[in-house]
PASEBA-1860 file (N, C-alpha, C; in nm, 3 decimals):
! residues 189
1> XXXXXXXX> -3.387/-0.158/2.630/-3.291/-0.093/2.542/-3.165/-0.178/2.529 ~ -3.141/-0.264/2.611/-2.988/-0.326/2.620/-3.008/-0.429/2.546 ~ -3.137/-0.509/2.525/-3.183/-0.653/2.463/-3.151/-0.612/2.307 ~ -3.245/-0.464/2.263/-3.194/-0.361/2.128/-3.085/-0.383/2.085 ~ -2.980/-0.346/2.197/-2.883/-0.290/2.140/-2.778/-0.444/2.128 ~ -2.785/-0.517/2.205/-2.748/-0.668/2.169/-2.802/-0.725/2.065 ~ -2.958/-0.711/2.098/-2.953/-0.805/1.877/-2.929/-0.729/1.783 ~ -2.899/-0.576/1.801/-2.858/-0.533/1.667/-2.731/-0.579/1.636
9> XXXXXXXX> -2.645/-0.571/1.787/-2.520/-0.585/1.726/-2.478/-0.760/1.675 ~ -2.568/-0.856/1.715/-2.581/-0.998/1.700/-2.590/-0.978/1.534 ~ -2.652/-0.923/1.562/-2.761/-0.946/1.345/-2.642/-0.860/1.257 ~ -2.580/-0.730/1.304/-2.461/-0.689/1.215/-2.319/-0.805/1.176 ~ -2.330/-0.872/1.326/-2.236/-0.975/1.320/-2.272/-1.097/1.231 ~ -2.357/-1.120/1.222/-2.434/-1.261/1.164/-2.420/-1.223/0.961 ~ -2.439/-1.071/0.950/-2.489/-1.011/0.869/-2.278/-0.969/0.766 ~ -2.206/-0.949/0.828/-2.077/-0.917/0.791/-2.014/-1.091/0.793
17> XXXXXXXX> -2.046/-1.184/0.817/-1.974/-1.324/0.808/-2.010/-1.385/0.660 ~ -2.083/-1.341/0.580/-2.104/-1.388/0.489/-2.007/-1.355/0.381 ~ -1.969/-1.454/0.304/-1.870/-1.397/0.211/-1.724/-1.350/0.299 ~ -1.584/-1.389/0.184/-1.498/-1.300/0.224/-1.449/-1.192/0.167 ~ -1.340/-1.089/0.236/-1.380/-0.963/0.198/-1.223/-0.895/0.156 ~ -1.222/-0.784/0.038/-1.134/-0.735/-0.001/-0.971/-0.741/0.093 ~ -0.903/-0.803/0.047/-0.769/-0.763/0.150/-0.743/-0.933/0.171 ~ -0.828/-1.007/0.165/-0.827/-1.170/0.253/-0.714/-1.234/0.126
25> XXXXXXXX> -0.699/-1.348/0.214/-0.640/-1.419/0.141/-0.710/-1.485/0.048 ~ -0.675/-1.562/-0.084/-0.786/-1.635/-0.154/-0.738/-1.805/-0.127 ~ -0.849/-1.862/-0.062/-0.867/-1.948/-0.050/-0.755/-2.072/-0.172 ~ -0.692/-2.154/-0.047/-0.600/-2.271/-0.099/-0.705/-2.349/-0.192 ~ -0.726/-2.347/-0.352/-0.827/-2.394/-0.418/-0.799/-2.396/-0.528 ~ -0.810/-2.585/-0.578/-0.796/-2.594/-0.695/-0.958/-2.657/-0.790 ~ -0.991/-2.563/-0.887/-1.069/-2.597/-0.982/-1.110/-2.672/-1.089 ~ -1.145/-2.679/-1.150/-1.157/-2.774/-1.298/-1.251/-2.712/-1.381
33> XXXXXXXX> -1.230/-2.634/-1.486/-1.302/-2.579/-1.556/-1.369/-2.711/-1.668 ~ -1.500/-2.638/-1.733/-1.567/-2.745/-1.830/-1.442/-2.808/-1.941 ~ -1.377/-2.701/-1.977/-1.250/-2.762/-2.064/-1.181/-2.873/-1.989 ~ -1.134/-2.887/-1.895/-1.020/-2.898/-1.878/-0.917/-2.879/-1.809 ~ -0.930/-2.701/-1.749/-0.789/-2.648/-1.764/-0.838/-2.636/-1.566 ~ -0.701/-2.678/-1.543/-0.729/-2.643/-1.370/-0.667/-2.508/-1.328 ~ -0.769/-2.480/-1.268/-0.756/-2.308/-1.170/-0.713/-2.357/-1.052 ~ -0.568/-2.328/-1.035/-0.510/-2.288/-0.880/-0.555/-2.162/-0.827
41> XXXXXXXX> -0.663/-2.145/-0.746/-0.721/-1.979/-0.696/-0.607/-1.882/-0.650 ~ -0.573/-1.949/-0.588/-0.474/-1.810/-0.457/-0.303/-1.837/-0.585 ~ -0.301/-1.898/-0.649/-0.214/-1.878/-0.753/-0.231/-1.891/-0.904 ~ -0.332/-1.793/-0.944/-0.336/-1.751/-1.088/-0.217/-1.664/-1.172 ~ -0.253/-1.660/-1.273/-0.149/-1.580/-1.345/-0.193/-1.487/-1.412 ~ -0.328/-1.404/-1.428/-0.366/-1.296/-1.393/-0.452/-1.274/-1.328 ~ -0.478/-1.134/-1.298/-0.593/-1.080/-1.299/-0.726/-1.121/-1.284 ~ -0.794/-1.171/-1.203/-0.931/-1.261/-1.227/-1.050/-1.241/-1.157
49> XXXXXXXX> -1.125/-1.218/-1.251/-1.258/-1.197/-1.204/-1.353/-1.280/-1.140 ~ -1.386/-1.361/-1.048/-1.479/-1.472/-1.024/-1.617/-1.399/-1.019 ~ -1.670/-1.500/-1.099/-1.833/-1.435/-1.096/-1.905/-1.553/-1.069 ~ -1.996/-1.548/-0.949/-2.042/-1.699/-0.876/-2.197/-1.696/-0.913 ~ -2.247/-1.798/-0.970/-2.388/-1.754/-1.020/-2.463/-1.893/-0.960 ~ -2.584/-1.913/-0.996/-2.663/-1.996/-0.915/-2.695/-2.107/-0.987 ~ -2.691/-2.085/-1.087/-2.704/-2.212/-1.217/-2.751/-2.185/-1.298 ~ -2.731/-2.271/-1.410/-2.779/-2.233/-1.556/-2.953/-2.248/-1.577
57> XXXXXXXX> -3.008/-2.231/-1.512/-3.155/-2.248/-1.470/-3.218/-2.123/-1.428 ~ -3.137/-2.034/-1.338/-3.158/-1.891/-1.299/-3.159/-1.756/-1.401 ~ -3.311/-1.727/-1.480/-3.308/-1.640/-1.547/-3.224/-1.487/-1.535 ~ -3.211/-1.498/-1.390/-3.107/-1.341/-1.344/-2.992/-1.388/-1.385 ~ -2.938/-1.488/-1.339/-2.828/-1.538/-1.390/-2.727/-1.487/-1.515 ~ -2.837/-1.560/-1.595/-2.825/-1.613/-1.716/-2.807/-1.463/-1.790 ~ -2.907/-1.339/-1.754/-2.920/-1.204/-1.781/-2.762/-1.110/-1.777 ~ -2.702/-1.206/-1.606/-2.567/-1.122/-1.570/-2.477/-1.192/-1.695
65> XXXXXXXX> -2.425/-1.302/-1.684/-2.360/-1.329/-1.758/-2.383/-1.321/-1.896 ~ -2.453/-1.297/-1.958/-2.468/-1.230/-2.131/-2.464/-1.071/-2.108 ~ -2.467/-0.995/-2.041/-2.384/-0.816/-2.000/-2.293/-0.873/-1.985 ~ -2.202/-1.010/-1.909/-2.046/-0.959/-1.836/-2.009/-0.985/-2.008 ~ -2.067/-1.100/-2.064/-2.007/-1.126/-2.244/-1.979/-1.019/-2.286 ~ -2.129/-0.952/-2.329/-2.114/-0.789/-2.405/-2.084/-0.710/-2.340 ~ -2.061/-0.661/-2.250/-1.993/-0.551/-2.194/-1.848/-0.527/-2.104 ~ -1.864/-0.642/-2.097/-1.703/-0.629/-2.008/-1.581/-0.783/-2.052
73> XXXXXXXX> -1.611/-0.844/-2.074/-1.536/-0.926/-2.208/-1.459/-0.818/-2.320 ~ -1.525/-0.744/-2.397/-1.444/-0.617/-2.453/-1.322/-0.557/-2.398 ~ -1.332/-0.564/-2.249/-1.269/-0.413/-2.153/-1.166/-0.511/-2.085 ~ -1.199/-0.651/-2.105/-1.055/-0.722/-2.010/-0.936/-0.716/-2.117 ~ -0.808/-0.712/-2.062/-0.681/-0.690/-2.132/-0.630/-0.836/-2.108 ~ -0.514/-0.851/-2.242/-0.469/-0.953/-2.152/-0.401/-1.045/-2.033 ~ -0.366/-0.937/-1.919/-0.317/-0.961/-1.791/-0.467/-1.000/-1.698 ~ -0.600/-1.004/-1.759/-0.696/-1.076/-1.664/-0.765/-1.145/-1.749
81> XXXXXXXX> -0.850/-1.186/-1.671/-0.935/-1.308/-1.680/-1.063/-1.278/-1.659 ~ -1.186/-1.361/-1.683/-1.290/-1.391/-1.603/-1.313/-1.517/-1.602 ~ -1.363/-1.531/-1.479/-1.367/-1.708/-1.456/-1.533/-1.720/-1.387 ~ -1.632/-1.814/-1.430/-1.741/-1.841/-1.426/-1.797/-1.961/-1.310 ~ -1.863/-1.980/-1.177/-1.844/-2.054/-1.088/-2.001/-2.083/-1.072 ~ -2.038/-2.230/-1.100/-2.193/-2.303/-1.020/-2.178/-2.390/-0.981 ~ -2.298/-2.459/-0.956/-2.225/-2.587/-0.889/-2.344/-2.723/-0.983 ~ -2.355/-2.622/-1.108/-2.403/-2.745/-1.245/-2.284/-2.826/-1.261
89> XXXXXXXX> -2.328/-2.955/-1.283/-2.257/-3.066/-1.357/-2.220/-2.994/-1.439 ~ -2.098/-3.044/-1.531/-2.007/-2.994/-1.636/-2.092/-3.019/-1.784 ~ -2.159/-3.165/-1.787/-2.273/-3.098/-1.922/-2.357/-2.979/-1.916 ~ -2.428/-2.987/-1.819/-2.511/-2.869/-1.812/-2.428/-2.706/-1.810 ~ -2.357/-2.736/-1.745/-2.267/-2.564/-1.781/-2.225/-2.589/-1.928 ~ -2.171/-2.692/-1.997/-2.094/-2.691/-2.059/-2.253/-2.627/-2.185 ~ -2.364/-2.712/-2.186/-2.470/-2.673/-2.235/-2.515/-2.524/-2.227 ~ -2.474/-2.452/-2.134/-2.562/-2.340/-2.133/-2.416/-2.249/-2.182
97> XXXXXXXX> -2.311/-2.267/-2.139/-2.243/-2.235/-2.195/-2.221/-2.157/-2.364 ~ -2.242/-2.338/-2.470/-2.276/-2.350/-2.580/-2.353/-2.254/-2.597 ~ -2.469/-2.313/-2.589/-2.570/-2.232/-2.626/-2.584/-2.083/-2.593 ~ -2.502/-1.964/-2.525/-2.544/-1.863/-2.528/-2.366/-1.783/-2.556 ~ -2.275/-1.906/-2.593/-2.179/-1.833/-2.700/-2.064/-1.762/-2.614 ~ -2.097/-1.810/-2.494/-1.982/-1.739/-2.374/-1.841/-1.762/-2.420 ~ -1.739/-1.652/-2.398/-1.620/-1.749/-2.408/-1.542/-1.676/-2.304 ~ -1.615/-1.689/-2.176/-1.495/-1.708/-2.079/-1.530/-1.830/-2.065
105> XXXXXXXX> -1.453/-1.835/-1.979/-1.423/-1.988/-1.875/-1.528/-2.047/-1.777 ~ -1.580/-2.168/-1.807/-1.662/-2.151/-1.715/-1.642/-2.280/-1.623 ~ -1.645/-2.300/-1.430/-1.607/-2.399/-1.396/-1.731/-2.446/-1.318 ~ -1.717/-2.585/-1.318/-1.874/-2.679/-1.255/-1.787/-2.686/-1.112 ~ -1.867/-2.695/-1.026/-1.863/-2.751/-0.879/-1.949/-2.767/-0.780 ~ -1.997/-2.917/-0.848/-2.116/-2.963/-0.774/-2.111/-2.998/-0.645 ~ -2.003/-2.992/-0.589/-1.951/-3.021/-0.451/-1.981/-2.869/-0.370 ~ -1.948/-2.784/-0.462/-1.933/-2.654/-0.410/-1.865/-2.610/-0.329
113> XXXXXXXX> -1.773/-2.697/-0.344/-1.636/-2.639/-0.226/-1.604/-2.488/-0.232 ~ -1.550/-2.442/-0.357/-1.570/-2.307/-0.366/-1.673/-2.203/-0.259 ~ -1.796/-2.251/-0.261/-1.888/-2.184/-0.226/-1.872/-2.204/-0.093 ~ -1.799/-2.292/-0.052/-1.789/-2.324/0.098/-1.692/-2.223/0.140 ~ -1.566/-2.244/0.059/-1.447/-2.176/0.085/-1.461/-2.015/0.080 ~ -1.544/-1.979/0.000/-1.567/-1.804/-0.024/-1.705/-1.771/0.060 ~ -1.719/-1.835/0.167/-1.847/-1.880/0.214/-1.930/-1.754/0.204 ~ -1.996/-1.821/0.054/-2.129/-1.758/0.007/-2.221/-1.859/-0.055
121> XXXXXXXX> -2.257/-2.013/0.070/-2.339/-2.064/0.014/-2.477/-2.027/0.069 ~ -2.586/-2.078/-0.022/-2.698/-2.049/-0.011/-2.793/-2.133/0.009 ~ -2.766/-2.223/0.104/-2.891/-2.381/0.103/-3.006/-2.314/0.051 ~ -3.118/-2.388/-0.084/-3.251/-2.387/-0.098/-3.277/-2.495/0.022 ~ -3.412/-2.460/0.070/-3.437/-2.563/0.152/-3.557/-2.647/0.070 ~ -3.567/-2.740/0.136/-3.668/-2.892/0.070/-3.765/-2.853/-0.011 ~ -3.856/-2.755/0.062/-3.971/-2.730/-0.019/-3.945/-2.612/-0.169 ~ -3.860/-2.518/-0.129/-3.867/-2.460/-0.225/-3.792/-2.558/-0.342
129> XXXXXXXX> -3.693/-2.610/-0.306/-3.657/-2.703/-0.415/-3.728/-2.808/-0.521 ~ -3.878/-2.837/-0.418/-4.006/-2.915/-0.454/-4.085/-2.809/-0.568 ~ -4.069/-2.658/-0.519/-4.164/-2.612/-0.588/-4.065/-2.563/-0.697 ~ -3.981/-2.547/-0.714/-3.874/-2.508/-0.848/-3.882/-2.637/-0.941 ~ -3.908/-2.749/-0.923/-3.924/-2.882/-0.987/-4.054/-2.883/-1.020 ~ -4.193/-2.894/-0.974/-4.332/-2.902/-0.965/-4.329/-2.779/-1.062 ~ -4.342/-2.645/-1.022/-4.384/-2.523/-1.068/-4.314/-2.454/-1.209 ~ -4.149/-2.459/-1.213/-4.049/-2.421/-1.282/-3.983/-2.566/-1.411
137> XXXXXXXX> -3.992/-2.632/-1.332/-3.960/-2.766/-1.368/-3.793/-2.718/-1.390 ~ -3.753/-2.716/-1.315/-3.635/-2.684/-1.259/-3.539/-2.759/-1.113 ~ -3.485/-2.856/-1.211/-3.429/-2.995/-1.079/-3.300/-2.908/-1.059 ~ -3.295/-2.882/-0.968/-3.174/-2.792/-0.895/-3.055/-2.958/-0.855 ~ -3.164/-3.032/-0.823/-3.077/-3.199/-0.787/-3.019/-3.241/-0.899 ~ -3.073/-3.218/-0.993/-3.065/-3.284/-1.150/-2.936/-3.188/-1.234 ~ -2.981/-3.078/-1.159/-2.866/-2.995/-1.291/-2.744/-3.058/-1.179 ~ -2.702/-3.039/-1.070/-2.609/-3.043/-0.986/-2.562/-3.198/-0.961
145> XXXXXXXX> -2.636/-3.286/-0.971/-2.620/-3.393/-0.962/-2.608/-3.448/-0.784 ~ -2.625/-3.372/-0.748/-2.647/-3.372/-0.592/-2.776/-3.338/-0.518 ~ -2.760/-3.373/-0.380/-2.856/-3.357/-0.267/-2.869/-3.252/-0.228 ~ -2.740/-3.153/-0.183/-2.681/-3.088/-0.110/-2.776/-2.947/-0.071 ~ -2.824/-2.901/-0.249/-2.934/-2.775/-0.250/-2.854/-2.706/-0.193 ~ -2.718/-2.674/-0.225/-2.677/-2.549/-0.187/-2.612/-2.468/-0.350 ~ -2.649/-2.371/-0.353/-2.633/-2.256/-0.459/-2.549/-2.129/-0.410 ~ -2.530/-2.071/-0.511/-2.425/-1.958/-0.434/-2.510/-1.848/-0.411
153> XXXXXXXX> -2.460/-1.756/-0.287/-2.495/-1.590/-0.306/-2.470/-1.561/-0.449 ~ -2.520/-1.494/-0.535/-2.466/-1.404/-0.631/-2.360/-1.316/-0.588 ~ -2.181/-1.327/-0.617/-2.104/-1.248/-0.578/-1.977/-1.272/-0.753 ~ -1.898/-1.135/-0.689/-1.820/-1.169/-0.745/-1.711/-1.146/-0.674 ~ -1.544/-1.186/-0.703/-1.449/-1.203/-0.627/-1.344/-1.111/-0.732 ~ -1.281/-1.011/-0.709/-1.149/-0.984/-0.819/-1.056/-1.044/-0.728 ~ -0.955/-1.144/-0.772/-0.797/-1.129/-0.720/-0.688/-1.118/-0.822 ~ -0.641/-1.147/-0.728/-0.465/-1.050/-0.777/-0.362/-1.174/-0.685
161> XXXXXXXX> -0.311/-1.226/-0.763/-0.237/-1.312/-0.697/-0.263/-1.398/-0.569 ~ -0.263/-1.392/-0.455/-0.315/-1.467/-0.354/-0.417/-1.375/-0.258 ~ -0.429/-1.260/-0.327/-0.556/-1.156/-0.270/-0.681/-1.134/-0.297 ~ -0.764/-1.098/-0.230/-0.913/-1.055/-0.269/-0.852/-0.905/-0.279 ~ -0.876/-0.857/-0.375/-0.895/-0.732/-0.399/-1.009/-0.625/-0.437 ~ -1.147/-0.730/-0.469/-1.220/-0.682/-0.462/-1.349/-0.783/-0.464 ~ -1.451/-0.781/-0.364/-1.573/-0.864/-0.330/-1.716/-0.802/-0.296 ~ -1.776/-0.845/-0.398/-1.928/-0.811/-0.366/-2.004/-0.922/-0.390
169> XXXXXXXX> -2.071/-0.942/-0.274/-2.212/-1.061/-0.234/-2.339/-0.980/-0.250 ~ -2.442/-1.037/-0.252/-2.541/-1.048/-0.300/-2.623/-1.094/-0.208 ~ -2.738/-1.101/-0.099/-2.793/-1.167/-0.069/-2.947/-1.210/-0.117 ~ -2.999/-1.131/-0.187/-3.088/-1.146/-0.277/-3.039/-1.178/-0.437 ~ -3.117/-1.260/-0.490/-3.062/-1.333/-0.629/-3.137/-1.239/-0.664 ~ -3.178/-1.119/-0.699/-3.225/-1.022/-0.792/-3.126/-0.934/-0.836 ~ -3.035/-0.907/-0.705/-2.937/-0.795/-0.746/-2.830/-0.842/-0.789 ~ -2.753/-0.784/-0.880/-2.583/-0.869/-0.919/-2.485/-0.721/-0.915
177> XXXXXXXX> -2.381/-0.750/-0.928/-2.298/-0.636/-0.919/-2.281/-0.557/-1.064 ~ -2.273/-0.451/-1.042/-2.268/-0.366/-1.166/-2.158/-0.383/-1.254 ~ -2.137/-0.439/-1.429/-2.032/-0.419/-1.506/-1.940/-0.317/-1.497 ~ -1.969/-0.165/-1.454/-1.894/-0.124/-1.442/-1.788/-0.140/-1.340 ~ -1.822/-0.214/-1.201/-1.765/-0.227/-1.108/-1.682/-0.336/-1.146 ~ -1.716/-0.472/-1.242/-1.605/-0.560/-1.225/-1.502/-0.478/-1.320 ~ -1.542/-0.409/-1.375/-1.423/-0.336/-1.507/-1.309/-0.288/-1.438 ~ -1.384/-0.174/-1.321/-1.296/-0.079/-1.249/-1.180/-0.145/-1.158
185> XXXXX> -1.231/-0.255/-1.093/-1.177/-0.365/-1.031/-1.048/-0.442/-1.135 ~ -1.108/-0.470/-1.228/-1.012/-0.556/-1.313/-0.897/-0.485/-1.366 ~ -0.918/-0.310/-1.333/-0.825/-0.264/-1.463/-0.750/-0.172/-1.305 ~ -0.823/-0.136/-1.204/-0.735/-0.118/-1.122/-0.615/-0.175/-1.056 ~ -0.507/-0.127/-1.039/-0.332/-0.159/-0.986/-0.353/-0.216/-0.834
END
Protein backbone atom coordinates (compact mmCIF):
# COMPACT_ATOMS: atom_id res chain seq x y z
CA UNK A 1 0.00 0.00 0.00
CA UNK A 2 2.84 2.57 0.73
CA UNK A 3 4.72 1.68 -2.84
CA UNK A 4 0.62 2.80 -4.13
CA UNK A 5 0.50 5.52 -2.46
CA UNK A 6 4.16 6.87 -3.48
CA UNK A 7 3.73 6.33 -7.23
CA UNK A 8 0.52 7.90 -7.21
CA UNK A 9 1.75 10.74 -5.65
CA UNK A 10 5.17 10.57 -8.05
CA UNK A 11 2.83 10.40 -11.31
CA UNK A 12 0.43 13.49 -9.92
CA UNK A 13 3.75 15.28 -9.54
CA UNK A 14 5.26 14.34 -12.91
CA UNK A 15 1.64 14.91 -14.27
CA UNK A 16 1.07 18.90 -12.78
CA UNK A 17 4.87 20.04 -14.17
CA UNK A 18 3.79 20.25 -17.49
CA UNK A 19 2.95 23.54 -18.77
CA UNK A 20 2.71 26.79 -16.73
CA UNK A 21 -0.20 27.74 -14.87
CA UNK A 22 -2.74 30.65 -14.36
CA UNK A 23 -1.28 33.33 -11.85
CA UNK A 24 2.68 32.64 -13.20
CA UNK A 25 4.64 34.97 -14.51
CA UNK A 26 4.98 35.04 -18.43
CA UNK A 27 8.09 34.08 -19.42
CA UNK A 28 11.09 36.91 -20.26
CA UNK A 29 10.39 36.29 -24.26
CA UNK A 30 10.93 37.86 -27.25
CA UNK A 31 9.26 36.61 -30.61
CA UNK A 32 9.25 37.26 -34.28
CA UNK A 33 6.15 36.91 -35.96
CA UNK A 34 5.97 35.77 -39.96
CA UNK A 35 5.52 39.64 -40.62
CA UNK A 36 7.90 41.02 -38.88
CA UNK A 37 6.56 42.46 -35.87
CA UNK A 38 8.39 41.35 -32.51
CA UNK A 39 6.32 40.04 -29.47
CA UNK A 40 7.82 41.03 -26.11
CA UNK A 41 5.64 38.14 -24.05
CA UNK A 42 5.60 39.25 -20.39
CA UNK A 43 5.23 42.90 -21.99
CA UNK A 44 2.42 43.12 -24.51
CA UNK A 45 0.02 45.78 -24.97
CA UNK A 46 -3.00 43.83 -24.87
CA UNK A 47 -4.82 41.24 -24.02
CA UNK A 48 -3.39 38.00 -25.66
CA UNK A 49 -4.33 34.91 -26.49
CA UNK A 50 -1.43 32.33 -27.26
CA UNK A 51 -2.60 29.41 -29.07
CA UNK A 52 0.41 26.76 -29.43
CA UNK A 53 -0.27 24.28 -32.20
CA UNK A 54 1.93 21.51 -33.62
CA UNK A 55 2.40 22.56 -37.18
CA UNK A 56 0.94 23.32 -40.24
CA UNK A 57 0.90 19.57 -41.14
CA UNK A 58 -1.46 18.57 -38.12
CA UNK A 59 -5.02 18.10 -39.48
CA UNK A 60 -6.43 18.87 -35.67
CA UNK A 61 -4.49 21.71 -35.84
CA UNK A 62 -5.31 23.16 -38.75
CA UNK A 63 -9.34 22.30 -37.71
CA UNK A 64 -8.58 24.56 -34.25
CA UNK A 65 -7.31 27.36 -35.88
CA UNK A 66 -10.04 27.88 -38.76
CA UNK A 67 -12.95 27.81 -35.44
CA UNK A 68 -10.45 30.28 -33.48
CA UNK A 69 -10.79 32.46 -37.32
CA UNK A 70 -14.63 31.95 -37.42
CA UNK A 71 -15.59 31.99 -34.15
CA UNK A 72 -13.63 33.88 -31.90
CA UNK A 73 -11.69 36.44 -34.20
CA UNK A 74 -15.38 38.10 -34.30
CA UNK A 75 -15.55 38.29 -30.28
CA UNK A 76 -11.87 39.81 -29.76
CA UNK A 77 -12.15 43.69 -29.07
CA UNK A 78 -9.62 45.87 -29.62
CA UNK A 79 -7.69 45.73 -26.21
CA UNK A 80 -6.66 41.84 -27.28
CA UNK A 81 -5.04 39.91 -29.46
CA UNK A 82 -4.49 36.43 -30.67
CA UNK A 83 -1.15 35.32 -31.32
CA UNK A 84 -0.40 31.90 -33.21
CA UNK A 85 2.86 29.68 -31.98
CA UNK A 86 4.84 26.40 -34.02
CA UNK A 87 7.89 25.75 -34.46
CA UNK A 88 7.40 25.75 -38.72
CA UNK A 89 9.92 27.75 -40.53
CA UNK A 90 8.39 31.14 -41.38
CA UNK A 91 7.61 30.01 -45.18
CA UNK A 92 5.75 27.24 -44.18
CA UNK A 93 3.57 29.11 -41.52
CA UNK A 94 3.68 31.93 -43.61
CA UNK A 95 2.17 29.27 -46.41
CA UNK A 96 -0.43 27.78 -44.41
CA UNK A 97 -1.17 30.86 -43.12
CA UNK A 98 -1.95 32.26 -46.81
CA UNK A 99 -3.64 29.71 -47.80
CA UNK A 100 -6.39 29.29 -45.17
CA UNK A 101 -6.90 33.30 -44.93
CA UNK A 102 -5.95 33.64 -41.14
CA UNK A 103 -5.49 37.07 -40.00
CA UNK A 104 -4.17 36.79 -36.73
CA UNK A 105 -0.67 36.76 -36.15
CA UNK A 106 1.14 34.03 -36.63
CA UNK A 107 4.85 33.36 -35.08
CA UNK A 108 7.55 30.53 -36.36
CA UNK A 109 9.91 29.10 -33.71
CA UNK A 110 11.88 26.50 -34.91
CA UNK A 111 14.09 26.68 -31.98
CA UNK A 112 11.08 26.42 -29.85
CA UNK A 113 12.22 28.32 -27.14
CA UNK A 114 8.77 29.29 -26.41
CA UNK A 115 7.86 25.74 -26.00
CA UNK A 116 10.70 25.37 -23.72
CA UNK A 117 9.85 28.42 -21.76
CA UNK A 118 5.90 27.55 -21.34
CA UNK A 119 7.24 24.05 -20.94
CA UNK A 120 4.82 22.29 -23.12
CA UNK A 121 7.22 20.57 -25.35
CA UNK A 122 6.45 17.42 -26.92
CA UNK A 123 9.61 15.42 -28.37
CA UNK A 124 8.22 13.00 -31.41
CA UNK A 125 10.62 10.39 -31.03
CA UNK A 126 12.80 8.86 -34.15
CA UNK A 127 10.52 6.39 -35.30
CA UNK A 128 7.38 8.01 -35.22
CA UNK A 129 8.95 10.88 -37.02
CA UNK A 130 10.12 8.03 -39.73
CA UNK A 131 6.62 6.96 -39.98
CA UNK A 132 4.95 10.61 -40.36
CA UNK A 133 7.54 10.99 -43.43
CA UNK A 134 7.21 7.22 -44.98
CA UNK A 135 3.34 6.94 -44.21
CA UNK A 136 1.96 10.80 -44.06
CA UNK A 137 4.73 12.20 -46.01
CA UNK A 138 4.98 14.63 -43.46
CA UNK A 139 8.84 15.94 -42.70
CA UNK A 140 8.26 17.33 -39.27
CA UNK A 141 12.48 18.02 -39.97
CA UNK A 142 11.59 19.72 -43.16
CA UNK A 143 8.70 21.92 -42.12
CA UNK A 144 10.89 22.99 -38.92
CA UNK A 145 14.05 23.02 -40.43
CA UNK A 146 15.51 21.21 -37.53
CA UNK A 147 16.55 17.94 -35.75
CA UNK A 148 15.16 18.68 -32.54
CA UNK A 149 11.40 16.78 -33.17
CA UNK A 150 10.08 18.68 -30.58
CA UNK A 151 6.33 20.03 -31.15
CA UNK A 152 4.13 21.61 -28.72
CA UNK A 153 1.38 20.19 -26.25
CA UNK A 154 -1.68 21.70 -27.81
CA UNK A 155 -2.29 24.65 -25.21
CA UNK A 156 -3.32 27.87 -25.01
CA UNK A 157 -1.94 30.75 -22.75
CA UNK A 158 -4.30 34.13 -22.02
CA UNK A 159 -2.06 36.99 -20.52
CA UNK A 160 -2.52 40.18 -19.27
CA UNK A 161 0.49 42.08 -18.97
CA UNK A 162 3.29 40.03 -17.32
CA UNK A 163 0.58 37.29 -16.16
CA UNK A 164 -0.82 33.99 -17.10
CA UNK A 165 -4.23 34.49 -16.52
CA UNK A 166 -5.43 31.78 -18.08
CA UNK A 167 -3.75 28.15 -19.31
CA UNK A 168 -4.90 25.05 -20.77
CA UNK A 169 -2.52 22.09 -22.05
CA UNK A 170 -3.42 19.39 -23.83
CA UNK A 171 -1.70 16.22 -23.59
CA UNK A 172 -3.26 14.41 -26.29
CA UNK A 173 -3.18 16.25 -29.84
CA UNK A 174 -6.90 15.26 -30.31
CA UNK A 175 -8.25 17.52 -27.72
CA UNK A 176 -7.87 21.50 -28.01
CA UNK A 177 -9.49 23.93 -25.76
CA UNK A 178 -12.95 25.05 -26.30
CA UNK A 179 -13.69 28.66 -28.28
CA UNK A 180 -15.78 29.44 -25.83
CA UNK A 181 -13.17 29.26 -23.18
CA UNK A 182 -10.54 31.43 -25.03
CA UNK A 183 -13.52 34.11 -25.46
CA UNK A 184 -14.42 34.00 -21.71
CA UNK A 185 -10.74 34.36 -20.87
CA UNK A 186 -10.10 37.17 -23.33
CA UNK A 187 -13.07 39.30 -22.38
CA UNK A 188 -12.67 38.57 -18.65
CA UNK A 189 -11.10 41.67 -16.16
Amino acid sequence: MKYIIILLLSLSCFASEIGLKAGEKVPNLALKSITGKEYQLDNLDKKTALIFYRGSWCPYCIKQLKSVQSEVMSKTDKNSQILVISVDRAAVAKKMKDKNKFTFDVISDPKAQSLLAFNIVNKIDDELVKKYKQSYQIDVEADSGETHHMVAHPAVFVIDGDKITYSDIHINYKDRTKNEEIIKALSSN
